[in-house]
GUNUKOL-809144 format. One record per residue (C-alpha): x negated, y negated, z. Coordinates in steps of 0.25 Angstrom, whole numbers. Layout:
BEGIN
<bavex X="X" Y="Y" Z="Z"/>
...
***
This chain:
BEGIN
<bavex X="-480" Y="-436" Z="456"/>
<bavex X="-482" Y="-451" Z="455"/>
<bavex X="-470" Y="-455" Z="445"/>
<bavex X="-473" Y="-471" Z="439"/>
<bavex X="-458" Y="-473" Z="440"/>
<bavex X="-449" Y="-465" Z="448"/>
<bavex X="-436" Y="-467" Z="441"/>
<bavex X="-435" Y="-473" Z="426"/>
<bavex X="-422" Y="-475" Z="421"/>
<bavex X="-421" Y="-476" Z="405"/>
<bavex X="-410" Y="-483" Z="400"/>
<bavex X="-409" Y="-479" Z="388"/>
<bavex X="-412" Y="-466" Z="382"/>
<bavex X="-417" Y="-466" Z="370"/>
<bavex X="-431" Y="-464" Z="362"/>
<bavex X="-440" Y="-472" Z="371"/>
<bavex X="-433" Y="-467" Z="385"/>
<bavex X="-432" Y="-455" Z="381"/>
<bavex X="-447" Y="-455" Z="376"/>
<bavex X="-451" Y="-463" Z="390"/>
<bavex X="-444" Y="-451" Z="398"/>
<bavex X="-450" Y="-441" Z="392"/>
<bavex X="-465" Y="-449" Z="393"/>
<bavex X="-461" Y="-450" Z="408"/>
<bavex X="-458" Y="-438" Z="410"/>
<bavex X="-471" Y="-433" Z="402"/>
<bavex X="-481" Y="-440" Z="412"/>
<bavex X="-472" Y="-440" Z="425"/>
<bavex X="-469" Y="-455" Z="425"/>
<bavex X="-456" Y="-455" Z="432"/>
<bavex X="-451" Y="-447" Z="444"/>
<bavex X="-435" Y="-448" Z="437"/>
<bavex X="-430" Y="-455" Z="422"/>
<bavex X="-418" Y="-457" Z="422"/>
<bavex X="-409" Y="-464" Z="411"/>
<bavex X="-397" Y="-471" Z="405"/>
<bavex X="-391" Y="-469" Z="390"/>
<bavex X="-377" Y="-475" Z="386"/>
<bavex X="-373" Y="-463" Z="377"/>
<bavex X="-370" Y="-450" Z="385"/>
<bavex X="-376" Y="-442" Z="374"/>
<bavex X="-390" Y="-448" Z="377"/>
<bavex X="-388" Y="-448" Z="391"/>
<bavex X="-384" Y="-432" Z="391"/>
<bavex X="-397" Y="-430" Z="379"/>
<bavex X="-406" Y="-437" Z="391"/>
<bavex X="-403" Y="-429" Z="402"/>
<bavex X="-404" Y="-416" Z="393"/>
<bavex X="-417" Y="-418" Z="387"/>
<bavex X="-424" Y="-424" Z="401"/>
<bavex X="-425" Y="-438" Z="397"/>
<bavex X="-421" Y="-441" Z="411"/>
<bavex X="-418" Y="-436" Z="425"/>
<bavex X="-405" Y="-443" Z="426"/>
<bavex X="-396" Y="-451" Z="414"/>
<bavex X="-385" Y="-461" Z="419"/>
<bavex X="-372" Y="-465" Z="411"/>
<bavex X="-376" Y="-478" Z="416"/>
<bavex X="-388" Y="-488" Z="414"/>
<bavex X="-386" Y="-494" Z="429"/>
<bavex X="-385" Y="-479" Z="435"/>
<bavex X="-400" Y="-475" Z="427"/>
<bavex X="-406" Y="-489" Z="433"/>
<bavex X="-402" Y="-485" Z="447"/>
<bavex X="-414" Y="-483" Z="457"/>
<bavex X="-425" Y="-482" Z="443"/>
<bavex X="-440" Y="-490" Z="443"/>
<bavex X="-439" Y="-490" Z="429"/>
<bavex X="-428" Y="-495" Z="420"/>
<bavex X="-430" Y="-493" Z="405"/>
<bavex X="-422" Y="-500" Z="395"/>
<bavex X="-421" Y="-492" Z="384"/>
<bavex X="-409" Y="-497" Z="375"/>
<bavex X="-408" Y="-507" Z="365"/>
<bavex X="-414" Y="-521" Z="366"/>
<bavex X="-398" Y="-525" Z="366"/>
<bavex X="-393" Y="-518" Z="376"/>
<bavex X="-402" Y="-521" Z="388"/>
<bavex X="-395" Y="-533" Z="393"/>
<bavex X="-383" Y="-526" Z="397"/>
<bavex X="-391" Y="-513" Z="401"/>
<bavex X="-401" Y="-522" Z="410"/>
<bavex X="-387" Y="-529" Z="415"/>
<bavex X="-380" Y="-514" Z="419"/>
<bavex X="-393" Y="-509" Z="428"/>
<bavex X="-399" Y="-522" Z="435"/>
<bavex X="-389" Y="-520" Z="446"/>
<bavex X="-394" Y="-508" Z="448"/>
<bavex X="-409" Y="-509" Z="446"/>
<bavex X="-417" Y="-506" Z="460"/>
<bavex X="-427" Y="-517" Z="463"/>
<bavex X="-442" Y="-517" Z="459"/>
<bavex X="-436" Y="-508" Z="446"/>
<bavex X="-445" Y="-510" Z="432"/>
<bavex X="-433" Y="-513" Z="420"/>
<bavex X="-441" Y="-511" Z="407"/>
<bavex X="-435" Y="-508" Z="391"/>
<bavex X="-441" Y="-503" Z="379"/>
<bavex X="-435" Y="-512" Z="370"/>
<bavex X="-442" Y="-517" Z="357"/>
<bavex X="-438" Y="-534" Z="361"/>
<bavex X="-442" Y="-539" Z="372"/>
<bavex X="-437" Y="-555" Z="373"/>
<bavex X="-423" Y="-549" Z="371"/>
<bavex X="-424" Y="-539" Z="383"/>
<bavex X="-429" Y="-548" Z="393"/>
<bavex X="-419" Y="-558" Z="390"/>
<bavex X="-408" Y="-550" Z="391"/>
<bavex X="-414" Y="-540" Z="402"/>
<bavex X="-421" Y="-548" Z="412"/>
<bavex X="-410" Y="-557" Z="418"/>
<bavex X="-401" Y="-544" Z="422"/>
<bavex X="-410" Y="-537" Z="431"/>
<bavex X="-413" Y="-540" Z="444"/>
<bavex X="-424" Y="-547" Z="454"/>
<bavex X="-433" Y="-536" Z="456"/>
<bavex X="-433" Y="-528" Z="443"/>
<bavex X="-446" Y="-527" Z="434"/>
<bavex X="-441" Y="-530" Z="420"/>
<bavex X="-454" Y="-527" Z="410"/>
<bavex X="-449" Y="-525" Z="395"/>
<bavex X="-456" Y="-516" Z="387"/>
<bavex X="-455" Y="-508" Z="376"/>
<bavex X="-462" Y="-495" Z="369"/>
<bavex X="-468" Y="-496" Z="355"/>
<bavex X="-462" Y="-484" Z="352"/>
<bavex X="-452" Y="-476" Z="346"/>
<bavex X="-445" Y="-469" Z="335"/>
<bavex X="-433" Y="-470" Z="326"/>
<bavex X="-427" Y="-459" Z="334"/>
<bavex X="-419" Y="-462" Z="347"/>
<bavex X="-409" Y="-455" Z="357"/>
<bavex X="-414" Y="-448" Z="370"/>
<bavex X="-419" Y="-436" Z="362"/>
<bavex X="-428" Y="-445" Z="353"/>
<bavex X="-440" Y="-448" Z="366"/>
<bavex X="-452" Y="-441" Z="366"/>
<bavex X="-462" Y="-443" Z="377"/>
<bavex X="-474" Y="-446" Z="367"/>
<bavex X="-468" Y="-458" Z="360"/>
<bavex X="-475" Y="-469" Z="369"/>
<bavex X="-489" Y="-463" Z="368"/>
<bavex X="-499" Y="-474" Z="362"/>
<bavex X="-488" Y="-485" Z="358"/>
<bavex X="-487" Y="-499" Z="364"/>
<bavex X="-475" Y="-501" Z="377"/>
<bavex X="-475" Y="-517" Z="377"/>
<bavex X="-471" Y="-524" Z="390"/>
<bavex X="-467" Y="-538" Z="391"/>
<bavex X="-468" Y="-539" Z="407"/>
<bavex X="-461" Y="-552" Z="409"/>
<bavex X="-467" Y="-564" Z="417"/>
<bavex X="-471" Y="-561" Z="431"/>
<bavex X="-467" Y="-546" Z="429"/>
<bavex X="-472" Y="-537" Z="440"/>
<bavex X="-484" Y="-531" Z="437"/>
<bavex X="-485" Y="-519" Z="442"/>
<bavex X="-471" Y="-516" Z="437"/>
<bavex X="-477" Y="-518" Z="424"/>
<bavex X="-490" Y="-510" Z="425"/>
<bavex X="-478" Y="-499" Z="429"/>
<bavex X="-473" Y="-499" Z="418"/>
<bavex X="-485" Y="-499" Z="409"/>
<bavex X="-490" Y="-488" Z="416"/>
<bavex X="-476" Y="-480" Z="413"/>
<bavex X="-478" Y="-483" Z="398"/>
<bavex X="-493" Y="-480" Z="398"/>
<bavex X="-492" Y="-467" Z="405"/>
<bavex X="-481" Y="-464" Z="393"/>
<bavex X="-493" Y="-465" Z="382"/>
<bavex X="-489" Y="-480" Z="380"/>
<bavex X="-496" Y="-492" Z="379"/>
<bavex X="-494" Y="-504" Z="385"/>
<bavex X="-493" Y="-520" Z="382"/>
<bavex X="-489" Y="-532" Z="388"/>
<bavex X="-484" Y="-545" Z="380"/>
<bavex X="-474" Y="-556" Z="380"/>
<bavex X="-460" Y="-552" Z="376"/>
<bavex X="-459" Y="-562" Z="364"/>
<bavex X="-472" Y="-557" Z="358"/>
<bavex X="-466" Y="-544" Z="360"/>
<bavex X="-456" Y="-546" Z="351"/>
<bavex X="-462" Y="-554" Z="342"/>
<bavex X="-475" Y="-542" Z="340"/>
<bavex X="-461" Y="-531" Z="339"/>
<bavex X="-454" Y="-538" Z="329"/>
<bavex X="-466" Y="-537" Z="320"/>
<bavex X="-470" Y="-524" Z="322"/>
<bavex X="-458" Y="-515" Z="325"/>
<bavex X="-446" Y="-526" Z="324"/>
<bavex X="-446" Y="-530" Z="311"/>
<bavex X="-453" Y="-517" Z="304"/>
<bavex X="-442" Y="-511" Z="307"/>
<bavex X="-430" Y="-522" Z="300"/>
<bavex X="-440" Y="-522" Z="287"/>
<bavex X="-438" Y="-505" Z="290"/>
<bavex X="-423" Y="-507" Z="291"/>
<bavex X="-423" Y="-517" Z="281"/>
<bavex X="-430" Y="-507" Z="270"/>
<bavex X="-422" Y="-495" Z="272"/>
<bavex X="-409" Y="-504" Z="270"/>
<bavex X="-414" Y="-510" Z="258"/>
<bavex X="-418" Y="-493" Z="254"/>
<bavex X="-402" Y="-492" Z="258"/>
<bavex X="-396" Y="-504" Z="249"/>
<bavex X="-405" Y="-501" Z="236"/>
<bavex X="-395" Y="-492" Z="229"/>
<bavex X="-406" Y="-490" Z="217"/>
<bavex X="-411" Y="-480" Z="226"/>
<bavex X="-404" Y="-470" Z="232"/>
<bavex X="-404" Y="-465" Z="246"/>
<bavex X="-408" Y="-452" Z="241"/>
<bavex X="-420" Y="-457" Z="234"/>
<bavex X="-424" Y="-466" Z="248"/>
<bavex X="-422" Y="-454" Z="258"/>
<bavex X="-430" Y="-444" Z="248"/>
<bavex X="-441" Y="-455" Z="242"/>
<bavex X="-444" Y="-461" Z="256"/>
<bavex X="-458" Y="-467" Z="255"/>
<bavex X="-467" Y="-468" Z="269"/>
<bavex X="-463" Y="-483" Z="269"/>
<bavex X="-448" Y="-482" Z="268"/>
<bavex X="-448" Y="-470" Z="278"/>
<bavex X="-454" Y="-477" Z="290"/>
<bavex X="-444" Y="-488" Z="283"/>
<bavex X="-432" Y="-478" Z="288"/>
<bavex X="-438" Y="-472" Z="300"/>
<bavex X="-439" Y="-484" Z="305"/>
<bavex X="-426" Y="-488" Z="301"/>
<bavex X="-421" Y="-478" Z="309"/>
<bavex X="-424" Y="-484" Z="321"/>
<bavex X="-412" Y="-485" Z="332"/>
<bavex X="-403" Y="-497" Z="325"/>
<bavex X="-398" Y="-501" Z="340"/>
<bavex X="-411" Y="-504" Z="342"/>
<bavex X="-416" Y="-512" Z="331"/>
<bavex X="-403" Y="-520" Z="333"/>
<bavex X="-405" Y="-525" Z="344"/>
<bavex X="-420" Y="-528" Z="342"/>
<bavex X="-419" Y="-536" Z="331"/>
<bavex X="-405" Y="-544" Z="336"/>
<bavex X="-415" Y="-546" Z="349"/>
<bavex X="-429" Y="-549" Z="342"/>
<bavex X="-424" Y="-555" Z="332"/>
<bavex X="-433" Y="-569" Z="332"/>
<bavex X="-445" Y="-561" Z="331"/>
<bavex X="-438" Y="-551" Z="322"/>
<bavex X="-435" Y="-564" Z="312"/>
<bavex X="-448" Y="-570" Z="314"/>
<bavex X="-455" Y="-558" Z="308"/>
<bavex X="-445" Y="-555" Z="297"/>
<bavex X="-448" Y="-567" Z="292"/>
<bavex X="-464" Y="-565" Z="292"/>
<bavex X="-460" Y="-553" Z="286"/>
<bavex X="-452" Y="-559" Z="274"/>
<bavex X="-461" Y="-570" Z="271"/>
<bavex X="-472" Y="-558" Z="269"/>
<bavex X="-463" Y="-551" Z="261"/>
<bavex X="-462" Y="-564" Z="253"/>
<bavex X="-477" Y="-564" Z="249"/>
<bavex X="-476" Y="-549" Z="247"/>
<bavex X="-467" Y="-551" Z="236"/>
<bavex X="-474" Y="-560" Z="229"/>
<bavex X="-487" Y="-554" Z="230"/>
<bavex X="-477" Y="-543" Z="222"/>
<bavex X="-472" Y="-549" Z="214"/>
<bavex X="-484" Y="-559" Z="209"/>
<bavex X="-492" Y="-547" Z="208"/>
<bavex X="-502" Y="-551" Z="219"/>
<bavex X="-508" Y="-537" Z="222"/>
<bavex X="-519" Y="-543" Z="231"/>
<bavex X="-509" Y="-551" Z="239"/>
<bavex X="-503" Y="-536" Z="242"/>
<bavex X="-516" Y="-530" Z="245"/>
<bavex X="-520" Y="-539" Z="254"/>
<bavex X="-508" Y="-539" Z="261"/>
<bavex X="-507" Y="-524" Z="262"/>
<bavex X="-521" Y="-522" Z="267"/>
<bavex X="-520" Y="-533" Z="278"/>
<bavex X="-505" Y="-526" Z="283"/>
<bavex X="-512" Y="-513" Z="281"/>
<bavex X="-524" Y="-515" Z="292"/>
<bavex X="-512" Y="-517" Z="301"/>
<bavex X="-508" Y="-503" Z="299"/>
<bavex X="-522" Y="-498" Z="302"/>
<bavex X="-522" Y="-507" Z="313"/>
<bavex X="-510" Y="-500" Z="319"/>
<bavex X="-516" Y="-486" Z="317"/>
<bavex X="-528" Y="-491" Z="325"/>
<bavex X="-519" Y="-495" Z="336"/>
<bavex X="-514" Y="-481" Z="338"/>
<bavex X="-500" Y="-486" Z="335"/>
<bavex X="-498" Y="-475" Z="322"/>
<bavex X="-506" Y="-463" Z="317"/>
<bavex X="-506" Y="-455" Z="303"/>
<bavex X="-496" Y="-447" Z="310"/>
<bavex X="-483" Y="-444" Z="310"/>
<bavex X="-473" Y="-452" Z="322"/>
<bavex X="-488" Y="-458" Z="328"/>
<bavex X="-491" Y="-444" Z="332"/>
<bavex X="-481" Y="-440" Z="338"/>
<bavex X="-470" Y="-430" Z="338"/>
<bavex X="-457" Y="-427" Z="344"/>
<bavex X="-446" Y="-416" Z="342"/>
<bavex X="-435" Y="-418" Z="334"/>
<bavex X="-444" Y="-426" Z="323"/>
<bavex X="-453" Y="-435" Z="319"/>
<bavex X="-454" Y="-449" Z="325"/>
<bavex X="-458" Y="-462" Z="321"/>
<bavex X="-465" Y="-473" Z="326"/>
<bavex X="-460" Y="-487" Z="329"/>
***
C-alpha cells in the first residue's frame, strides 16, 4: 500500500487529532500515527480506542523519526512544545498545527526548529464544543475549509503533501497570508464566539430571570449562544490573548453597528431594521450555497455519544 505519510505523530490529542487519526486510518494515509498527550488519562483513552499505534509520555519521544508533526494544543503552548521536540526532529520533516491564529504561531514556532524542517501552518475549519480523545470522529473534515499559510519560499512540494493529506480527509483546501487569516477568523469565528460568550454571561448576571427559566425557555438564538459557549475555555483564551489586534478591530465594528441598531430601536426606524436584516440575511443564504451548513442537524453529520455542532 502507498501510505502519503509514513509515520505522523499528533501532539495533542484531542477533537481535531483525534478526528484526523481516524480520517487517516479511514482512507490509508499513513503506514503508523503515533501521539503525544500531557494527561495519562488521554494518553491511556488514546491507545484504547486506536487513535494511535504508539502514545509517548513525552512530546520529544512521539516526534522522533515521524514525517509529519502535528501541533495540536493550544495557540499558547506551542512555543515551548515546538522548543521540547526541535532537537529531535529528523530532517526534511513537515511541522504543521491546527490552530485558529496564525501570526502568533509562527512568531513563536518558527525560530526553534531547525534548518531543514518544513513549517506550513494550518488550520481545519472545523469542530465542535466537544474535546478529549473520545470526542473525534473521522467525518468532521468532510466539505470544510483546512487553511494554510505556507510561509515565503516554502517548499512546495511539502505543501502539495500536505494539501493532498487534508483533501483525501474530505477537506478543502486554501492558501492566503497569515495576517489575512486572522483578520477573515476574527470576523467569522473569533469574535462570534466573544459576543456568544458575552450573551450567556449577561443571561448569568440578569437575576430578573431565573436560571430555571434560561435552561427551560432557551430560544434557537440563545442555544447556539451556549453551545458555543461551551467551547474549550483554554482555547479561546489563548486565541483572543494572541489575535487580539484583529479581535479589537472587529469589536469595535461591531459596537459601532450595535450603536446604529439601537437607535434605529429606539427612534422607531422600522425600515432602517429591515433593511438591515435583509442585507445580513443574503449572507446566510450565501453561506448555505457554499455548502458550509444545511437545514440539518450538526451540518449532516452524526457521531456517537451525541449531537455535535458546527464551528
Amino acid at each position: 500500500m502507498s501510505f502519503l505519510y509514513d509515520r505522523v505523530a499528533l501532539i495533542g490529542l484531542g477533537l481535531i487529532a483525534g478526528s484526523m487519526a481516524l480520517a487517516m486510518r479511514e482512507q490509508g494515509l499513513a503506514r503508523e500515527i503515533v501521539g503525544h498527550a500531557r494527561s495519562a488519562d488521554t494518553r491511556a483513552t488514546a491507545l484504547e480506542i486506536g487513535l494511535v499505534d504508539q502514545v509517548f509520555e513525552t512530546a520529544a519521544e512521539a516526534v522522533e523519526g515521524a514525517d509529519l508533526v502535528v501541533l495540536a494544543v493550544p495557540v499558547g503552548a506551542m512555543a515551548a512544545v515546538a522548543e521540547e521536540i526541535a532537537p529531535r526532529l529528523k530532517p526534511g520533516v513537515t511541522v504543521t498545527d491546527v490552530g485558529s491564529v496564525k501570526q502568533a504561531v509562527v512568531t513563536e514556532v518558527l525560530p526553534h526548529l531547525p534548518e531543514g524542517v518544513h513549517f506550513i501552518p494550518g488550520h481545519p475549519l472545523a469542530g465542535t464544543e466537544h474535546s478529549g480523545p473520545r470526542a473525534g470522529f473521522a467525518t468532521l473534515f468532510r466539505n470544510r475549509w483546512w487553511l494554510f499559510t505556507p510561509l515565503e519560499g516554502a517548499d512546495e512540494q511539502a505543501v502539495s503533501r500536505l494539501e493532498s493529506l487534508v483533501q483525501a480527509m474530505g477537506a478543502k483546501t486554501e492558501r492566503m497570508d497569515a495576517a489575512h487569516h486572522d483578520l477573515v477568523l476574527a470576523v467569522t469565528s473569533h469574535t462570534p464566539h466573544l459576543i456568544a460568550y458575552t450573551m450567556v454571561g449577561v443571561a448569568d448576571h440578569l437575576k430578573r430571570v431565573t436560571e430555571s427559566e434560561v435552561v427551560q425557555y432557551s430560544a434557537a438564538g440563545f442555544r447556539d449562544f451556549t453551545r458555543i459557549a461551551a467551547s474549550d475555555p483554554t482555547m479561546w483564551r489563548d486565541v483572543f490573548l494572541q489575535n487580539k489586534d484583529a479581535v479589537l478591530d472587529i469589536l469595535g465594528r461591531f459596537t459601532e453597528e450595535l450603536f446604529v441598531l439601537q437607535r434605529a430601536i429606539r427612534m422607531g426606524d422600522g425600515q432602517h431594521l429591515f433593511d438591515y436584516f435583509t442585507r445580513t440575511r443574503a449572507i446566510r443564504r450565501g453561506i448555505i450555497e457554499a455548502g458550509q451548513d444545511t437545514s440539518a442537524p450538526d451540518f449532516g453529520r452524526s457521531q456517537p455519544g451525541g449531537e455535535n455542532a458546527k464551528s
